[in-house]
C-alpha positions in Angstrom: 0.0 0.0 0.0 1.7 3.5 -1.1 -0.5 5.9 0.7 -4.3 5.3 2.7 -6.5 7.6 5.3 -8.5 6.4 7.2 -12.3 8.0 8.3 -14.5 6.7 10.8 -12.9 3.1 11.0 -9.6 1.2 10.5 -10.7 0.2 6.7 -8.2 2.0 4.5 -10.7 4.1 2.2 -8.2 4.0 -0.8 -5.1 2.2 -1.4 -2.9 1.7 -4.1 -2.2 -1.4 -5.7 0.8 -2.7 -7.6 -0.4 -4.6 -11.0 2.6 -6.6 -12.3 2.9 -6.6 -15.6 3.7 -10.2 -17.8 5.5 -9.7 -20.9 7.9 -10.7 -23.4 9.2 -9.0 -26.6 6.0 -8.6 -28.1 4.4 -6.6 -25.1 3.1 -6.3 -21.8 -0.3 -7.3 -20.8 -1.8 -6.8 -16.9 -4.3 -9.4 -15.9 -6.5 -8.3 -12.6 -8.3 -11.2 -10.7 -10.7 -10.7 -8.0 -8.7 -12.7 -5.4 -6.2 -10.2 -6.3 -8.5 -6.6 -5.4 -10.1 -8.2 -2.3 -13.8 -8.0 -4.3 -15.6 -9.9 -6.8 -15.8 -7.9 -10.4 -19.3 -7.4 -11.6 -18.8 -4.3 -13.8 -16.1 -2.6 -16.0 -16.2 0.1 -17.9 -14.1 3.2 -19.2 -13.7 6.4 -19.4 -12.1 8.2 -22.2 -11.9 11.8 -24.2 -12.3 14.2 -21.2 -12.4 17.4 -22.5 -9.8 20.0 -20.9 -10.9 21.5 -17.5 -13.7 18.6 -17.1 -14.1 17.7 -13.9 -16.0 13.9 -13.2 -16.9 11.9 -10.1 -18.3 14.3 -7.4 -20.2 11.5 -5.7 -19.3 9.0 -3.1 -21.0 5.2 -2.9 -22.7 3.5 0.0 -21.3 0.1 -0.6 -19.4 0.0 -4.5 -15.8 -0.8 -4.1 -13.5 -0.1 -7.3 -10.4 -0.5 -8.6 -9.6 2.7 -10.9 -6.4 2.3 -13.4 -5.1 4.9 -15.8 -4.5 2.7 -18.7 -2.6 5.8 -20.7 -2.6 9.9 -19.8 -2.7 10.5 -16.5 -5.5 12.5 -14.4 -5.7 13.3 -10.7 -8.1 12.2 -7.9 -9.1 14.0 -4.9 -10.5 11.4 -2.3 -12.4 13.1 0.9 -13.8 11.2 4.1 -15.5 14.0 5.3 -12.8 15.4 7.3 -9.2 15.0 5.2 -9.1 15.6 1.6 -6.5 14.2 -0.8 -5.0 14.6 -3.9 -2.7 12.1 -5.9 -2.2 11.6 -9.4 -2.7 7.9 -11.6 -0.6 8.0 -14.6 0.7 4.2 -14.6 -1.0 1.5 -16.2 0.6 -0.9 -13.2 -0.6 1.0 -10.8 -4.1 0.8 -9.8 -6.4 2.9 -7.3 -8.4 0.9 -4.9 -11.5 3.1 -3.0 -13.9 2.2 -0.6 -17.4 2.9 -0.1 -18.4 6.0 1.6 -15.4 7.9 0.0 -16.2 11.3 -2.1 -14.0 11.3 -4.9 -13.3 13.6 -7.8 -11.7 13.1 -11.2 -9.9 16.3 -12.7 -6.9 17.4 -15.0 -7.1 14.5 -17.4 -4.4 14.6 -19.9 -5.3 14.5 -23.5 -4.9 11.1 -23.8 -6.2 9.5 -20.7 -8.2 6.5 -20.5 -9.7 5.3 -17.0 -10.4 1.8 -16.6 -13.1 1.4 -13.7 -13.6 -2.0 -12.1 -16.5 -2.4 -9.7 -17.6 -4.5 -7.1 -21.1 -4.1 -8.1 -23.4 -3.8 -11.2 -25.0 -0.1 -11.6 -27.4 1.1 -8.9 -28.6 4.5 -8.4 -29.5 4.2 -5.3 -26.0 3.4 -4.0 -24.8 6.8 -5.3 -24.3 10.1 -2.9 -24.6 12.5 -5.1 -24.3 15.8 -2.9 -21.1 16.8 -0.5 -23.3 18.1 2.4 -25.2 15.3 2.6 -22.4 12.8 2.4 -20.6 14.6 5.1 -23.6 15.0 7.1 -24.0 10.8 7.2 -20.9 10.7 10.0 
């Protein structure tokens, strides 16, 4: 684990997750296994061609657990648990970025070519989403 903060428990709400590449000559390929994230995988999906000075995210989850990896580019992530709020970049395709439920999270200064590979714990549900700060920080 490079870096973690911790809220209201002793549950890391974000770590950071080495993904070892396999290769040979002809290329490198990263496989992720659920044994391997601590969750089972039950959605995946991507995000690509941010335009400059979007910002994404600005929502936290009740329960969704996800593993976020920057496949190329780069972008930054602020993760907040009400009380500390931090910042770090993912610009490594073995690298990825573990967070918790009940952690805000924002998604801003994609590069040009930045690609986000999202890997969830759960399959879409509205209702898990927290979609306003006061109210997330009010649920402490």
């Amino acid at each position: 684990m490079l870096g973690a903060f911790t809220g209201y428990s002793e549950v890391p709400l974000y770590q950071m997750v080495d993904l070892p590449p396999l290769g040979d000559d002809r290329g490198s390929l990263v496989s992720v296994e659920d044994y391997a994230i601590g969750f089972p995988v039950k959605r995946v999906y991507y995000i690509f061609h941010t335009k400059e000075g979007v910002k994404r995210g600005g929502h936290a989850h009740r329960r969704l657990r996800q593993l976020v990896v920057a496949v190329t580019g780069s972008c930054e992530f602020i993760l907040d648990n009400g009380i500390k709020r931090e910042t770090l970049k993912l610009d490594s395709p073995t690298e990825g970025l573990v967070i918790g439920p009940m952690t805000w999270r924002e998604m801003q200064n994609f590069s040009e070519n930045c690609v986000l590979v999202v890997i969830a714990s759960e399959n879409y549900d509205e209702s898990d989403y927290i979609r306003d700060y006061e109210d997330f920080k009010n649920m402490f």
